[in-house]
C-alpha positions in Angstrom: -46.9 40.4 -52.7 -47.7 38.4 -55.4 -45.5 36.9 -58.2 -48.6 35.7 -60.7 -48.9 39.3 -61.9 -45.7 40.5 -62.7 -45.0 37.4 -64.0 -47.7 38.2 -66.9 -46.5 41.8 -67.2 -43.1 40.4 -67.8 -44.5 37.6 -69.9 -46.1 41.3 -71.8 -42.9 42.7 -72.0 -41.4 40.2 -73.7 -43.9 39.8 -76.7 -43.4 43.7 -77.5 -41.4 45.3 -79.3 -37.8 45.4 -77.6 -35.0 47.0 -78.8 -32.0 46.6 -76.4 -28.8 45.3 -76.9 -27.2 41.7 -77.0 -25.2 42.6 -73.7 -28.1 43.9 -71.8 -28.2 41.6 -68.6 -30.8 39.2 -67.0 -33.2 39.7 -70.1 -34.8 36.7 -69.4 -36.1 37.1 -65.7 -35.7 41.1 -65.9 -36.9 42.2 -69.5 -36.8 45.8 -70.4 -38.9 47.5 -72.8 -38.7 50.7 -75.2 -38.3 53.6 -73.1 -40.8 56.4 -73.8 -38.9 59.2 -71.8 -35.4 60.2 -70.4 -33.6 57.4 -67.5 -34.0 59.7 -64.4 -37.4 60.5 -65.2 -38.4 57.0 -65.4 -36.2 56.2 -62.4 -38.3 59.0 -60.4 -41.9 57.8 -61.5 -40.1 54.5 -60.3 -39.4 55.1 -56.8 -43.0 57.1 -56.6 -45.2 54.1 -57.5 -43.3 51.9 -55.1 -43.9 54.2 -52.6 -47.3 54.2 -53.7 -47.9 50.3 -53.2 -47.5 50.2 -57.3 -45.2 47.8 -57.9 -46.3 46.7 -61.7 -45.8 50.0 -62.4 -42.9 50.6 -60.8 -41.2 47.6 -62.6 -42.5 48.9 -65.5 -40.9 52.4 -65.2 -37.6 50.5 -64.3 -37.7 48.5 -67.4 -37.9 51.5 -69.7 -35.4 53.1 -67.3 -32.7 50.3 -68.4 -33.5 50.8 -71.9 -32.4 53.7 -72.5 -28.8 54.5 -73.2 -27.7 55.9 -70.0 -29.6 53.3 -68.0 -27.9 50.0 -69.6 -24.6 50.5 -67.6 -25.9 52.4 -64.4 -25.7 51.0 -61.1 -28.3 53.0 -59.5 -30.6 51.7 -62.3 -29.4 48.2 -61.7 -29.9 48.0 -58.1 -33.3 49.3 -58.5 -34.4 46.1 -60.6 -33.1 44.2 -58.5 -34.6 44.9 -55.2 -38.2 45.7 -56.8 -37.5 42.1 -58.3 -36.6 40.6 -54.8 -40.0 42.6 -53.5 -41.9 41.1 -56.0 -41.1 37.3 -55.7 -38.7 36.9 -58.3 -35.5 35.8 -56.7 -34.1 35.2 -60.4 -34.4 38.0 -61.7 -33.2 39.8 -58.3 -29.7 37.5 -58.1 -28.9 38.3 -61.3 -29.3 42.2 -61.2 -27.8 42.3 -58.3 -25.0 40.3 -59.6 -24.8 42.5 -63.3 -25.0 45.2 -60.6 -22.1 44.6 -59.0 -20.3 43.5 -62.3 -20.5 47.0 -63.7 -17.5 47.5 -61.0 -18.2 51.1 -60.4 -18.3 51.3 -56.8 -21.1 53.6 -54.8 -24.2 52.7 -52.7 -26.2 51.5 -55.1 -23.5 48.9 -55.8 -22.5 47.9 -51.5 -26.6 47.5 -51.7 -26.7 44.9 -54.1 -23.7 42.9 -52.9 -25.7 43.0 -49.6 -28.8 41.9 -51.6 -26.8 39.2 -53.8 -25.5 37.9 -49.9 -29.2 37.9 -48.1 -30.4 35.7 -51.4 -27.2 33.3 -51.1 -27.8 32.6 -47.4 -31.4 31.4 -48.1 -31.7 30.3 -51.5 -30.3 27.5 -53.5 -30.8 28.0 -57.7 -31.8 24.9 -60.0 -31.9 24.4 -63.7 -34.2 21.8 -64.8 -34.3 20.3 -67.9 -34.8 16.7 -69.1 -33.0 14.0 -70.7 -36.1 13.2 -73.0 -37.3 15.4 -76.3 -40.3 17.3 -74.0 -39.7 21.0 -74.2 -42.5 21.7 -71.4 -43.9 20.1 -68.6 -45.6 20.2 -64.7 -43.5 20.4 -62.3 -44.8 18.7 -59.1 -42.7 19.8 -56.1 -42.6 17.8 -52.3 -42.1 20.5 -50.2 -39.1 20.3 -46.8 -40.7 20.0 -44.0 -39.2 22.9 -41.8 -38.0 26.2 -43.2 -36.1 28.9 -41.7 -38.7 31.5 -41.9 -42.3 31.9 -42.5 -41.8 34.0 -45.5 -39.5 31.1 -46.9 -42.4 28.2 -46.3 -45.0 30.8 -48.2 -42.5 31.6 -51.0 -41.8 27.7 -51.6 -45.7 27.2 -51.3 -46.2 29.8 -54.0 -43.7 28.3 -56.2 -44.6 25.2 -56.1 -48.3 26.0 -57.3 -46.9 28.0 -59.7 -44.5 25.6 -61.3 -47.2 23.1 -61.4 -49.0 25.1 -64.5 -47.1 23.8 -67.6 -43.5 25.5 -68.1 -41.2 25.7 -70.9 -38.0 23.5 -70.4 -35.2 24.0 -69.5 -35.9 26.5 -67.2 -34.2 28.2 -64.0 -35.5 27.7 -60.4 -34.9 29.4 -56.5 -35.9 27.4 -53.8 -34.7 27.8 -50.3 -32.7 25.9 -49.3 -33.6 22.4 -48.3 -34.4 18.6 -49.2 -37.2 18.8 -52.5 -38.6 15.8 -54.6 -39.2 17.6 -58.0 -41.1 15.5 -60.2 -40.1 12.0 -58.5 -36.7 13.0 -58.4 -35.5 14.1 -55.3 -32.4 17.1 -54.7 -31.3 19.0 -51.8 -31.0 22.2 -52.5 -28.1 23.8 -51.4 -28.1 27.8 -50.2 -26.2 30.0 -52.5 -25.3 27.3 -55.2 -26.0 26.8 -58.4 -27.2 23.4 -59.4 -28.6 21.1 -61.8 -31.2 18.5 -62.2 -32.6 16.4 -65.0 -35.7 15.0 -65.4 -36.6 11.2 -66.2 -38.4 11.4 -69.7 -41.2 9.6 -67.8 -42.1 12.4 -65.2 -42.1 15.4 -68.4 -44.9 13.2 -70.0 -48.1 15.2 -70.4 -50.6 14.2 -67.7 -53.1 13.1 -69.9 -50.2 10.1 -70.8 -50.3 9.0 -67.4 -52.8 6.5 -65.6 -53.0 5.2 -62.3 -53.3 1.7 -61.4 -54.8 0.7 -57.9 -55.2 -2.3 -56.3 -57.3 -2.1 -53.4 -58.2 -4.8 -50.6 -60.8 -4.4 -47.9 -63.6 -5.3 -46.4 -67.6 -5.1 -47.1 -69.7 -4.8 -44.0 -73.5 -5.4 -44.8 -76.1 -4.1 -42.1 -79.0 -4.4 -44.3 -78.7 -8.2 -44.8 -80.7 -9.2 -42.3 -80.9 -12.9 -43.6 -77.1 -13.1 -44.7 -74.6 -14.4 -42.6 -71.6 -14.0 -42.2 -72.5 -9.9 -42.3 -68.5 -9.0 -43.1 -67.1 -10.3 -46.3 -63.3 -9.5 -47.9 -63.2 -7.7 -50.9 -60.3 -6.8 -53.5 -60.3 -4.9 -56.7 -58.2 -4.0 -58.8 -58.9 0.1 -61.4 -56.9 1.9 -64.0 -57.6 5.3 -64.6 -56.4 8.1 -66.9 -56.8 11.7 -66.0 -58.7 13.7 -67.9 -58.7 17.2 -67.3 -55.5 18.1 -64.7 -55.7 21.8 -62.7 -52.7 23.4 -60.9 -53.7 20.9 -57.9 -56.2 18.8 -59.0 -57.2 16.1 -61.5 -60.3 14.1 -63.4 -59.6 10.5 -63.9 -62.1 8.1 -66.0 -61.4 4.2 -66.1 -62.2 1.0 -65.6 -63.0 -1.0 -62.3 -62.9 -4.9 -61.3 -63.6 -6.4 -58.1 -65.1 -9.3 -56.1 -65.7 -10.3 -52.5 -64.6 -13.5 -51.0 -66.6 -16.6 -50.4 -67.5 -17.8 -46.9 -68.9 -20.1 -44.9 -72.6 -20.3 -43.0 -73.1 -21.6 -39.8 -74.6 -24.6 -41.4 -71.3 -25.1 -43.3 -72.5 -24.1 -46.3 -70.6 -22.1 -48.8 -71.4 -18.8 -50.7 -69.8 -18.6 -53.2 -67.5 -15.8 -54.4 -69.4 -12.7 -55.7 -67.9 -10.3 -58.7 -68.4 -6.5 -60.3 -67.3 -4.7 -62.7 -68.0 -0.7 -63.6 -67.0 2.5 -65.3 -65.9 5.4 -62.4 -64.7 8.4 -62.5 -62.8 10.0 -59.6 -61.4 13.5 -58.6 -57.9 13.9 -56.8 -56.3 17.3 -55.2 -53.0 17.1 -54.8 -52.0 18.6 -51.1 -48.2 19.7 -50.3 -45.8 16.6 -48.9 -46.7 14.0 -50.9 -50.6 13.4 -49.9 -53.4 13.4 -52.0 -57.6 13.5 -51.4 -59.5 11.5 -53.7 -62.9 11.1 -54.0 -64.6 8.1 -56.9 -67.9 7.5 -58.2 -68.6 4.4 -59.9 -71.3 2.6 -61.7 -71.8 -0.9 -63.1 -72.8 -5.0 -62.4 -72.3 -6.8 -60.2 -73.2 -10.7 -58.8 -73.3 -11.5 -55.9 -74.4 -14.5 -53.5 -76.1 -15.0 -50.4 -79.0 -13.0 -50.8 -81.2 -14.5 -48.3 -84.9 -14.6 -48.1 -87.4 -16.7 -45.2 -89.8 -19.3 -46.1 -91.8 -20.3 -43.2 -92.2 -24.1 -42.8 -96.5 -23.7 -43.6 -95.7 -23.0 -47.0 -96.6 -19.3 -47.4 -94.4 -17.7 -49.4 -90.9 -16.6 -49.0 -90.3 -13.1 -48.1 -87.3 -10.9 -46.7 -89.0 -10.1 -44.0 -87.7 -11.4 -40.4 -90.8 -10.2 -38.0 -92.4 -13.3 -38.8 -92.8 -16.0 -35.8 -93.6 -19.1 -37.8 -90.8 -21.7 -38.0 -89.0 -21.5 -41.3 -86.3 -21.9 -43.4 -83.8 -19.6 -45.1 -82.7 -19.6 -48.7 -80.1 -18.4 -50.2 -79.5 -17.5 -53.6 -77.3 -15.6 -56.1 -78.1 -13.2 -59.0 -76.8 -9.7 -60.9 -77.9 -6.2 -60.7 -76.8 -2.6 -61.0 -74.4 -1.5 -58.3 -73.4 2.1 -57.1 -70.3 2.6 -55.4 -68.8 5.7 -53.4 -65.6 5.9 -52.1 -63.6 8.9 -50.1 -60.0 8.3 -49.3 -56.6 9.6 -48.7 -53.2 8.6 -50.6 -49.4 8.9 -49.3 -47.4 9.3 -52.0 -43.7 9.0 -52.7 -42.8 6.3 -50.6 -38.8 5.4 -50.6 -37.5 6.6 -54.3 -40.3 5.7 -56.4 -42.5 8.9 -56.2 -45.7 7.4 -58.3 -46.0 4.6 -55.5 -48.8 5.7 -52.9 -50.4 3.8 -50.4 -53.8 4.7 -48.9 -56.9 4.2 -46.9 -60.3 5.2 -47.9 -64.1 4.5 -46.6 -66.9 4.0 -49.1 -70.5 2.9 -49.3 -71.5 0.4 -52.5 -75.9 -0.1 -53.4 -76.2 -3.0 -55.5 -79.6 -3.8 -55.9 -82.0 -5.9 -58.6 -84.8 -8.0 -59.5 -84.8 -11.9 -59.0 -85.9 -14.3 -61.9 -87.9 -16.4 -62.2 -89.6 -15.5 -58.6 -90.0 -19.3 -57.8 -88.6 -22.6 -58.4 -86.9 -25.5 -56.5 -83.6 -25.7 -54.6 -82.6 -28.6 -52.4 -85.4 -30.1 -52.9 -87.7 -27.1 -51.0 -89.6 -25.5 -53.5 -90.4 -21.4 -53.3 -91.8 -18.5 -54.4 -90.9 -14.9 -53.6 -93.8 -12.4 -52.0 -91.2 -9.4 -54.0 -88.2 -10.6 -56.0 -86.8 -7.1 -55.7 -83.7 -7.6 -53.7 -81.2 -4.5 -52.4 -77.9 -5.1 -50.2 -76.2 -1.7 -49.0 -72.3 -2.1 -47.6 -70.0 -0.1 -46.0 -66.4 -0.6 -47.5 -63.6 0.4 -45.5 -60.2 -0.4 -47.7 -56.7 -0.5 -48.1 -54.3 0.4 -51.5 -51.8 0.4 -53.4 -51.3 2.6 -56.2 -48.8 3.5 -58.5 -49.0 6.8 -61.0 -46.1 6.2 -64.1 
């Protein structure tokens, strides 16, 4: 069973035409709509589509069933919407017929039915308004699931929920949950079986996604197999990107933004020093949001970059330099610095919501970064050895293992 479409048949409801009474309970989770024939008939097309598997159109025969003027104070009627609302997902709207049920006070089956119903809903599920303290009348509501529930059914109805709730909903607006320990929007609640509770929102976490970046900083390393005449062949790295999202799904997200990093200097064997090397790009990144708190991101960036150490051989006769270290004649190694276009990759994993502050994540990722360019001039005269380059077309591939912070306001 699936609450997504009888949530939209009862979203349908609603925008007709509906004619019932100010008293007429539950309105809200458990519209009703014009009926087109007498209660008992639509109470027995009713019971015949649920048997059937129907249950849209069984809800739909009930809600024409309570419109009508025998229907708005009958228990049978009642007790009806209420259990095809607790077969459908919609604890809500089941508490609260069961509950107008039983209010009716007229005794019977139908009414020792709900009070059983309205007890198996209290033993498992806890009931939340949310609203905010900020001027947002909507918002996403992302939900940190408990770890452990009683049931498997529970765990699947929470799941459901809290996809659902993370399309855009109007505020305030009324919640079951089973019972547990949530964070709801960075805010966290225990839930408490059978009560009714409240919780508002910090203006901050009703903002509209598109209002919210995401700052990284992000230290690591660069390991460079393809620099053959480069030592030392690991360097330290940092950066340091903000990103806003651009599109947002139900559990996933487009960021574009900005990126600025460097790698360390370091020392040769000779005791020379390279000197610190920089980059800056444009990247774009996609993040799906898993349950608990984790997230899977995957970034894409392109830009410039300068770096140092690129080496290249010059053999002692003279010949030219070249990158090329098959060559047995003595020589000596240059090393240089210059700018080019570099391609970075980078797969990765967050942990967010660490201690109170929900936007903080920390995380590890693995990526691959292609810088390559073309030297000028190809000759000239450093430390007193004069060279020329066989190709100044240079290319340095790294693998880039990392560690991050991050923060989401």
């Amino acid at each position: 069973m699936h609450f997504a479409p009888i949530s939209a048949l009862l979203a349908s409801m609603l925008s007709g035409s509906i004619e019932a009474p100010a008293s007429t309970p539950c309105m809200s989770s458990v519209p009703v709509i014009p009926a087109e024939r007498d209660m008992q008939t639509h109470l027995r097309q009713a019971r015949h589509f649920e048997k059937k598997g129907w249950m849209e159109d069984s809800v739909r025969e009930i809600a024409m069933a309570r419109s009508t003027p025998e229907g708005r104070r009958d228990p049978v009627v009642f007790y009806r919407a209420a259990s095809l609302a607790r077969a459908t997902d919609n604890i809500i709207g089941a508490h609260c017929m069961a509950n107008a049920t039983i209010m009716l006070n007229k005794g019977g089956v139908a009414t020792a039915q709900a009070r059983a119903l309205k007890q198996e809903l209290d033993r498992s599920f806890g009931y939340l308004e949310i609203h905010t303290s900020g001027d947002a009348t909507s918002a996403t509501l992302r939900i940190d699931l408990p770890t452990f529930f009683a049931t498997a059914a529970l765990q699947v109805y929470a799941e459901d929920t809290a996809r659902r709730l993370m399309t855009r909903q109007e505020l305030p607006i009324r919640v079951a949950l089973p019972a547990g320990a949530y964070t709801i929007s960075g805010q966290s609640i225990t839930v408490l079986a059978g009560q009714s509770q409240e919780l508002t929102l910090h203006p901050r976490n009703t903002r509209p996604a598109g209002a919210a970046p995401l700052v990284r900083a992000r230290g690591g390393a660069a390991v460079h197999p393809s620099r053959r005449l480069t030592t030392p062949t690991i360097l330290g790295t940092a950066s340091v990107s903000t990103s806003w999202p651009v599109i947002r799904d139900t559990s996933a997200a487009l960021h574009a933004g900005l990126r600025v990093g460097g790698t360390a200097p370091s020392k040769l064997p000779s005791g020379a020093t390279l000197p610190a090397g920089a980059d800056i790009g444009l990247q774009v990144s996609g993040t799906y949001f898993v349950r608990m708190g984790l997230d899977i991101h995957a970034t894409a960036s392109a830009g410039w970059a300068s770096l140092s150490g690129l080496g290249w051989g010059c053999p002692l006769d003279g010949t030219p330099c070249s990158q090329d270290t098959g060559s047995t004649i003595p020589m000596d190694t240059l090393y240089l610095r210059d700018q080019g276009l570099q391609l970075r990759g980078t797969l990765g994993v967050d942990l967010r919501g660490i201690g109170e502050a929900d936007g903080l994540g920390i995380g590890l990722d693995l990526g691959l970064s292609h810088t390559s360019g073309t030297l000028k001039p190809s000759t000239g005269e450093t430390d007193d050895l004069t060279w020329t380059l066989t190709d100044p077309r240079w290319a340095v591939l790294a693998i880039t293992p990392g560690i991050s912070l991050s923060m989401r306001r």
